[in-house]
C-alpha positions in Angstrom: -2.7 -6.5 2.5 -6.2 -6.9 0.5 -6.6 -5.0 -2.7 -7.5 -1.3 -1.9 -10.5 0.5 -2.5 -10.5 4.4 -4.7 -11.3 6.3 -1.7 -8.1 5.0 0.5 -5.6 5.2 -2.4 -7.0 8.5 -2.4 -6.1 9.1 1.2 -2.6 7.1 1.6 -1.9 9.8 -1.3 -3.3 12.5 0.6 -1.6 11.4 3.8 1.9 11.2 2.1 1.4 14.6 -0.2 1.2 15.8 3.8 4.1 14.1 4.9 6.4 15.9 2.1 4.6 19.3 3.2 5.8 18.7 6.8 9.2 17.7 5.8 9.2 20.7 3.3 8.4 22.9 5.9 11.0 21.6 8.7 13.2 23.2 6.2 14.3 19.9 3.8 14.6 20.4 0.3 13.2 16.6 -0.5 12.6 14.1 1.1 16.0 12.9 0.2 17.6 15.3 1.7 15.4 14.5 4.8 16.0 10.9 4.5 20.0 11.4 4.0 20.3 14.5 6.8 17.8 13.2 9.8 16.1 9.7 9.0 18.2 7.4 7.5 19.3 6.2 10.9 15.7 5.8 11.6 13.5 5.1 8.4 14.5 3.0 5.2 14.7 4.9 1.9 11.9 2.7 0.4 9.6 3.2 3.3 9.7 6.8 3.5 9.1 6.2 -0.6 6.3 4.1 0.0 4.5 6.7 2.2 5.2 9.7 0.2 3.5 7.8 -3.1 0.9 6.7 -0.8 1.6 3.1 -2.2 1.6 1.3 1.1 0.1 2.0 4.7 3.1 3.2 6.9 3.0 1.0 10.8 2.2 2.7 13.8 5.8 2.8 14.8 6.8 4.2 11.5 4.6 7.2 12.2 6.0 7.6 15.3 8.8 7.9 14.3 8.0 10.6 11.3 6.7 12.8 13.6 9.5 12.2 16.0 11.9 13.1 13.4 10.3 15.9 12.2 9.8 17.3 15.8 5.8 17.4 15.8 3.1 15.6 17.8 1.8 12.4 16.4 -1.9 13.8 16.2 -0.1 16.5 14.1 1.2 13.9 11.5 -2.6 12.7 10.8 -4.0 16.0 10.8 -5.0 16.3 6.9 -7.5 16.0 4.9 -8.0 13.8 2.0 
């Protein structure tokens, strides 16, 4: 992956400050507990890390199967602002 500009750091940090809001409000303490209790099946430790830091774009499958695991729509995932 090519060296990223302000504005999307700025959004991949958005975009995983949202993820921990949807696993916060699914009821999950962290996003440990989420990752030990309901992903870890699913979803490697370090990805979930990644995203939530906003240090690396997640794969379309990967967000698939967030929202899958957290119950909501996929359009529902991306629905944020940065």
């Amino acid at each position: 992956m090519s060296k990223l500009t302000k504005k999307e750091e700025v959004y991949l940090r958005a975009f995983g400050q949202h993820v921990d809001r949807l696993i916060k409000k699914r009821g999950y303490k962290s996003a440990y507990d989420f990752w030990v209790n309901r992903a870890g099946d699913h979803i490697s430790r370090a990805a979930l890390n990644y995203i939530l830091a906003g240090k690396k774009e997640a794969k379309l499958l990967t967000l698939r199967t967030l929202a899958n695991l957290l119950d909501i729509d996929s359009k529902d995932l991306l629905d944020f602002r940065a």
